[in-house]
SEPA-398212 format. One line per 4 residues: their letters; for each residue x, y, z of C-alpha. Coordinates in pm, 1 decimal. Layout:
REM residues N
A	X Y Z  ...;
***
This chain:
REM residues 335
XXXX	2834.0 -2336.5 1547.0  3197.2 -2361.4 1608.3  3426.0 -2150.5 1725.3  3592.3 -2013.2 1446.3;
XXXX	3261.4 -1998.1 1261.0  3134.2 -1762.9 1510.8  3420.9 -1550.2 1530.8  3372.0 -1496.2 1181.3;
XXXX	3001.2 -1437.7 1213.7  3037.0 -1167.5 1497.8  3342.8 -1026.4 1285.1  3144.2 -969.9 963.0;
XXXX	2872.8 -775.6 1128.8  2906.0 -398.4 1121.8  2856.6 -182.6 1409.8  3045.0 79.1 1544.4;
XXXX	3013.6 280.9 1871.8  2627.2 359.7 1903.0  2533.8 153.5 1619.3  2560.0 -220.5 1723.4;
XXXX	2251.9 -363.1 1604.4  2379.1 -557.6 1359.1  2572.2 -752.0 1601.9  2344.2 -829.8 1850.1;
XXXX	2137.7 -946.0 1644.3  2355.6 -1188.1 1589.1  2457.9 -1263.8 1983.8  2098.9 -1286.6 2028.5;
XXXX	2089.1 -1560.1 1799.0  2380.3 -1740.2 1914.5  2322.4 -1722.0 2287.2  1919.4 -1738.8 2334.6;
XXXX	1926.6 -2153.5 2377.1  2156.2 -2140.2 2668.4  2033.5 -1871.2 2899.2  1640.8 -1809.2 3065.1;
XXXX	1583.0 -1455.6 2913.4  1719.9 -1209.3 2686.5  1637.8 -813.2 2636.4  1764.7 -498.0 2498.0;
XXXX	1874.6 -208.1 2738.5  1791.4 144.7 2625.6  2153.3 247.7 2589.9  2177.2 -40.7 2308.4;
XXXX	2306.4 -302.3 2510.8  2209.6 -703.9 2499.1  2113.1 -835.4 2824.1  2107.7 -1252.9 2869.2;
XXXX	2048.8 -1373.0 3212.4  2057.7 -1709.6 3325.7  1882.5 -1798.2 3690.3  2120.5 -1911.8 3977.5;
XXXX	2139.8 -2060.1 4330.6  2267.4 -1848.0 4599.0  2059.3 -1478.9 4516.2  2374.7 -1319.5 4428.3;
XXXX	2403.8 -1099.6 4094.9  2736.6 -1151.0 3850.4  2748.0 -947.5 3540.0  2996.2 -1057.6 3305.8;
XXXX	3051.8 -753.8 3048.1  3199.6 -744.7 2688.6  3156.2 -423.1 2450.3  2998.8 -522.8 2126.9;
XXXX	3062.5 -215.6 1913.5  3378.9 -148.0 1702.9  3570.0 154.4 1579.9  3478.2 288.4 1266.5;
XXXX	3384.9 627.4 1114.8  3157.6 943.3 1035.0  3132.2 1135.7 734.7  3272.4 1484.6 787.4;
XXXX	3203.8 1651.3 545.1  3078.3 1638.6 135.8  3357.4 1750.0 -105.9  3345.0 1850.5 -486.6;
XXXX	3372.3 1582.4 -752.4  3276.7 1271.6 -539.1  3484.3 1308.9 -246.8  3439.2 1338.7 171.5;
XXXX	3578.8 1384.8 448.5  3572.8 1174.5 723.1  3646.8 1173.5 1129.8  3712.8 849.0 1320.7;
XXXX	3503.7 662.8 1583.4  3757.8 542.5 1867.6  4137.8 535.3 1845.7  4220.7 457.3 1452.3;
XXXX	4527.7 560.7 1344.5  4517.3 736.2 1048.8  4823.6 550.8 842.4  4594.7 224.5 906.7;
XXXX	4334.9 396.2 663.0  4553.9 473.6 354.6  4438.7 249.5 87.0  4155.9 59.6 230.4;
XXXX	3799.5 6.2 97.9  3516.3 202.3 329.2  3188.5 70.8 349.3  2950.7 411.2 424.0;
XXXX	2581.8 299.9 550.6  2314.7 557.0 441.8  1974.6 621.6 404.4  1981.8 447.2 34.2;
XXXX	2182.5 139.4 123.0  2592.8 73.1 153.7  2845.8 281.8 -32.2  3148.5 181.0 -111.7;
XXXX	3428.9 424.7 -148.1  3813.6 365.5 -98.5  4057.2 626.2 49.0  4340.5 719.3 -260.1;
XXXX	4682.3 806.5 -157.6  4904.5 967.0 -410.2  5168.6 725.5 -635.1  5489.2 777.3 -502.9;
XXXX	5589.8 878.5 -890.6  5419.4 1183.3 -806.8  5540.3 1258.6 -416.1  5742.6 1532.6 -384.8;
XXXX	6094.0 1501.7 -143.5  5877.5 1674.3 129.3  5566.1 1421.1 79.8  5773.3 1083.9 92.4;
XXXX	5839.5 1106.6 463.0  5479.4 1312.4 573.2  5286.2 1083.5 815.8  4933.4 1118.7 714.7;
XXXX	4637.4 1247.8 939.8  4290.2 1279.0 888.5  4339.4 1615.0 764.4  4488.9 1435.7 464.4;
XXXX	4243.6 1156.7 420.5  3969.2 1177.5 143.6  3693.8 881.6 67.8  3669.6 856.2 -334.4;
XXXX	3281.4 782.3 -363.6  3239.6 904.5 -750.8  3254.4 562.5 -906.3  2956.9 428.9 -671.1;
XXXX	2608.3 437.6 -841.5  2489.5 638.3 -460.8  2792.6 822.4 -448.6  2540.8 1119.5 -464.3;
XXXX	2311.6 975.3 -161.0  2588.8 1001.9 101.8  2519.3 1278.0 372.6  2697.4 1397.1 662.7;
XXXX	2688.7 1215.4 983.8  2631.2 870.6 780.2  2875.8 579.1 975.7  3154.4 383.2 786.9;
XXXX	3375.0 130.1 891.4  3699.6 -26.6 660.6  3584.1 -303.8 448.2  3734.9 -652.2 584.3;
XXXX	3677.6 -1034.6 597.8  3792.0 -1275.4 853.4  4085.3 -1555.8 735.3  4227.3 -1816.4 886.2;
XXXX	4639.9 -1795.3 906.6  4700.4 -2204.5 1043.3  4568.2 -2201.3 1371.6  4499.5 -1831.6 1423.9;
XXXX	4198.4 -1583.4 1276.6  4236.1 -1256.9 1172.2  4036.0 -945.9 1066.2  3853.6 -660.9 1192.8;
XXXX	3638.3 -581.9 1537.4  3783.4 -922.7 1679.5  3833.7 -622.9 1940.5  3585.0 -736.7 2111.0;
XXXX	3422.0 -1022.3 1923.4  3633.8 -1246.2 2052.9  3529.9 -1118.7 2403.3  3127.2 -1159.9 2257.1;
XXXX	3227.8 -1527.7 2153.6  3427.4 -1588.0 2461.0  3033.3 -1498.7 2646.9  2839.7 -1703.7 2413.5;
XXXX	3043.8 -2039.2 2478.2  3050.9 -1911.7 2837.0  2680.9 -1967.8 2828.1  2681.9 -2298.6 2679.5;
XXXX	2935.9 -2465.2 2910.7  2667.3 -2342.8 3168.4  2482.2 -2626.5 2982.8  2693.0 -2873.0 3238.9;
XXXX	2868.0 -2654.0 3514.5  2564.8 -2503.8 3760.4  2595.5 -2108.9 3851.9  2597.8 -2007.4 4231.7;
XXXX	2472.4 -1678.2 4115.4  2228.3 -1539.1 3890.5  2469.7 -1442.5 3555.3  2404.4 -1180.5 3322.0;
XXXX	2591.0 -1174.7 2969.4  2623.8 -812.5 2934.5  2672.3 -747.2 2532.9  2757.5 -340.7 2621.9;
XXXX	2785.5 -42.9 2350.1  3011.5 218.0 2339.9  3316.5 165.8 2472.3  3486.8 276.8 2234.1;
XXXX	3428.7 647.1 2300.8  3392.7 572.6 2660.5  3053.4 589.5 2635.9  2827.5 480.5 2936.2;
XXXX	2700.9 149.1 2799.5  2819.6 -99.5 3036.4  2835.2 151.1 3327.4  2420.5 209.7 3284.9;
XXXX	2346.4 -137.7 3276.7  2541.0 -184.9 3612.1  2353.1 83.8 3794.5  2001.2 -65.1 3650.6;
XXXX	2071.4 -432.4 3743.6  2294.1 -366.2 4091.2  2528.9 -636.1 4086.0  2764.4 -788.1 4311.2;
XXXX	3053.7 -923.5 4149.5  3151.9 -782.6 3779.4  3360.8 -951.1 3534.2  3463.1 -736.7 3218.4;
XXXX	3633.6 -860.0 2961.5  3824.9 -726.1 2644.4  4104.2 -775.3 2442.4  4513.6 -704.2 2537.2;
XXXX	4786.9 -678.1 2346.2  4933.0 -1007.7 2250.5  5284.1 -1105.0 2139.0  5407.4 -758.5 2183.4;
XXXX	5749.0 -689.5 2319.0  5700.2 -396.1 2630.7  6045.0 -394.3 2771.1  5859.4 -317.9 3165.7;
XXXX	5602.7 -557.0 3147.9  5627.4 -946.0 3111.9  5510.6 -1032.7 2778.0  5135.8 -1151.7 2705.5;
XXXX	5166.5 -1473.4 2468.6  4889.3 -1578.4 2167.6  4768.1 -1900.3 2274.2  4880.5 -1910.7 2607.4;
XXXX	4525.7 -1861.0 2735.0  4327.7 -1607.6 2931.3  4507.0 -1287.0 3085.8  4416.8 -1206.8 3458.0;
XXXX	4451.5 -842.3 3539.7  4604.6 -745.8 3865.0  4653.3 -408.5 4037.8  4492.4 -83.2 4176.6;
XXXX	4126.5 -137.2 3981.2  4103.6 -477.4 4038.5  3938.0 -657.6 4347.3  4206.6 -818.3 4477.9;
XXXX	3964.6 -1090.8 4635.2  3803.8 -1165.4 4329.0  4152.5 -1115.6 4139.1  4239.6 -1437.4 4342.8;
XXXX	3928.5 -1664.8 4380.5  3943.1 -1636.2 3990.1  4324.6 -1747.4 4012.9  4246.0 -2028.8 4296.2;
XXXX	3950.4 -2175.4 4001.4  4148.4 -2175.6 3714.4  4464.6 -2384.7 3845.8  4221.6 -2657.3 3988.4;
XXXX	4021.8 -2680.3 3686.8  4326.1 -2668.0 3452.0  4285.8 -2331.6 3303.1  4602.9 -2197.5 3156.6;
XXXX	4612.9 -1829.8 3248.7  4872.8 -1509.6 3223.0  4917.0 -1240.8 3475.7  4932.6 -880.6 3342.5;
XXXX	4991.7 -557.4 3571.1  4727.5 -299.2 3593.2  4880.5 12.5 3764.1  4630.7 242.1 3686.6;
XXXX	4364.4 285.4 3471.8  4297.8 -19.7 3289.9  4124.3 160.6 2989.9  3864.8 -60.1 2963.3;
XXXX	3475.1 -37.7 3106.5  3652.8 -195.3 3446.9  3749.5 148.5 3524.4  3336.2 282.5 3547.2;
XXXX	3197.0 -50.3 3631.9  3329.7 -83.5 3960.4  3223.7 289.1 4058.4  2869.2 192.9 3996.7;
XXXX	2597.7 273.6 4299.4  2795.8 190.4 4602.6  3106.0 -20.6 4414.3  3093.9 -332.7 4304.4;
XXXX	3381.9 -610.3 4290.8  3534.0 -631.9 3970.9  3753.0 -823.2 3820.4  3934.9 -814.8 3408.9;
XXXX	3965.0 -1085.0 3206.7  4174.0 -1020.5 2869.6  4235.2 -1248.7 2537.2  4546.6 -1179.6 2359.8;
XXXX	4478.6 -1000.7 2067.0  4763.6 -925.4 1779.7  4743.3 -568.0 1595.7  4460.9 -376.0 1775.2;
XXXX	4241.4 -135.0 1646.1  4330.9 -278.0 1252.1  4134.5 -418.7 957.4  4376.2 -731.3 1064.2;
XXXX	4332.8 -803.5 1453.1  4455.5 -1156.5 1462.0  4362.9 -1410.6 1820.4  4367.0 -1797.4 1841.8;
XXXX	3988.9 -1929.7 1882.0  4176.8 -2170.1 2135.3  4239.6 -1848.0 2386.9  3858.8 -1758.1 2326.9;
XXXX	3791.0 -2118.6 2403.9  3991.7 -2105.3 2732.0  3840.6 -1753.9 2839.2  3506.2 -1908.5 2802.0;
XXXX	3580.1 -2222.8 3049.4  3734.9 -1960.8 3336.5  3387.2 -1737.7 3286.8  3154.2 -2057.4 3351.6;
XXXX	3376.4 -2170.9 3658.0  3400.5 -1782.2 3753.1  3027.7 -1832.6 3831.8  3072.7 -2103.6 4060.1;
XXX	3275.8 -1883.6 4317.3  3146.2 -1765.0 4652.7  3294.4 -1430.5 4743.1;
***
């Protein structure tokens, strides 16, 4: 499968925080020919290892689940409520289509907003919140089989735009694909250390996915990887470029040895990478990874991503691509 096909693939699959099954079904699928063993941790995670040289242990982590939604509550006449799963803003939800999972099968509802021939002065300039958000199930034939606590996400589809791909959970699919052709080039470049693809859950909510698996396999060297904001103009930071390649993290969280052996293998081998400051948290499972047991060295790896946390994340498979060839090297390192 190519690239952009499996972008797609891993996009199309729904699975929000604590409900990723769907896609790792689908990384299971994808990455079981190029690594020795593969196994589901108990906090929902996908675990593919692939035997190395040297004895050492290198996790390299990317969160599989994607924001998305719970119903709230059950209104009159075929309407809910519902409350988000990670950081959606709430004007990104006016007028989309919302796939609801329940017991019965998929629901389709859409969320209404009011014609502006019938907004008052005061309404026109009203930014919405979820306090003003209502899912219109009555058309759907199991409108009346929808329950509180039932997950949703916003209905989407992946499309190419030239060179580029964009729809929803690409935060972090791209980060799963990036793995996945990580494996493969191990196909031709040999691991040092023993590598584990860790497909994590959760991190949306800052949940303890990835940090669980790190206490259970006690690893060495960590690489976690995730999506930044591409293309976006942050007058005190130097800007982070689509198709530019990978983005190396640097500051407080990040081993500073590892920060640079991964610097040192990219220029020899070619890889075009972008430095982004880190001065505190970096908001990603980096932060609880490298507090694991006794610490463990930990380095972030970010593709630029356009419009996070949409129904229209956009990132060139060529980044992915890149990303992929700097993981596979990354495991060649001696620390």
């Amino acid at each position: 499968m190519d690239t952009v096909s499996l972008l797609k693939c891993l996009s199309s699959a729904d699975s929000p925080s604590g409900y990723e099954d769907e896609v790792l079904k689908v990384i299971e699928e994808n990455i079981k020919p190029y690594v020795d063993s593969v196994r589901k941790h108990r906090m929902n995670a996908l675990i593919a290892a692939k035997k190395g040289q040297n004895g050492k242990k290198l996790g390299i982590f990317a969160h599989a689940d994607e924001i998305g939604f719970v119903v709230a509550k059950l209104e009159e006449r075929g309407f809910l409520r519902v409350e988000p799963i990670g950081g959606i803003d709430p004007k990104v939800v006016i007028s989309q289509r919302i796939k609801i999972f329940t017991k019965q099968g998929v629901v389709t509802g859409v969320v209404g907003f009011l014609p502006p021939h019938l907004q008052k002065d005061d309404q026109k300039d009203k930014v919405p919140d979820y306090n003003d958000i209502y899912v219109d199930v009555s058309c759907g034939p199991l409108g009346e089989a929808v329950s509180v606590g039932d997950i949703c996400v916003i209905e989407g589809r992946c499309a190419s735009l030239g060179d580029k791909l964009s729809g929803k959970a690409l935060d972090n699919r791209a980060s799963c694909a990036a793995l996945i052709l990580a494996a493969r080039e191990l196909e031709t470049i040999k691991n040092r250390a023993d590598v584990y693809f860790i497909f994590s859950s959760q991190e949306e909510i800052a949940g303890p996915g990835a940090v669980s698996v790190a206490y259970e396999l006690g690893l060495d060297e960590a690489i976690v990887i995730d999506v930044t904001h591409g293309n976006e103009r942050i007058p005190q930071m130097p800007p982070i470029k689509i198709s530019e390649g990978p983005v190396l993290a640097v500051g407080p969280v990040i081993n500073r040895e590892f920060y640079k052996a991964l610097c040192d293998v990219a220029k020899r081998h070619g890889v075009r990478t972008q430095i982004e400051p880190t001065p505190g948290r970096s908001h990603t499972d980096t932060d609880e990874v490298q507090l694991t047991r006794s610490g463990i060295k930990t380095a972030l790896v970010s593709i630029p991503l356009m419009y996070m946390h949409t129904p229209v994340e956009l990132v060139d498979p060529s980044d992915v691509e890149e990303t992929a060839r700097l993981l596979a090297l990354a495991s060649t390192v001696n620390l």
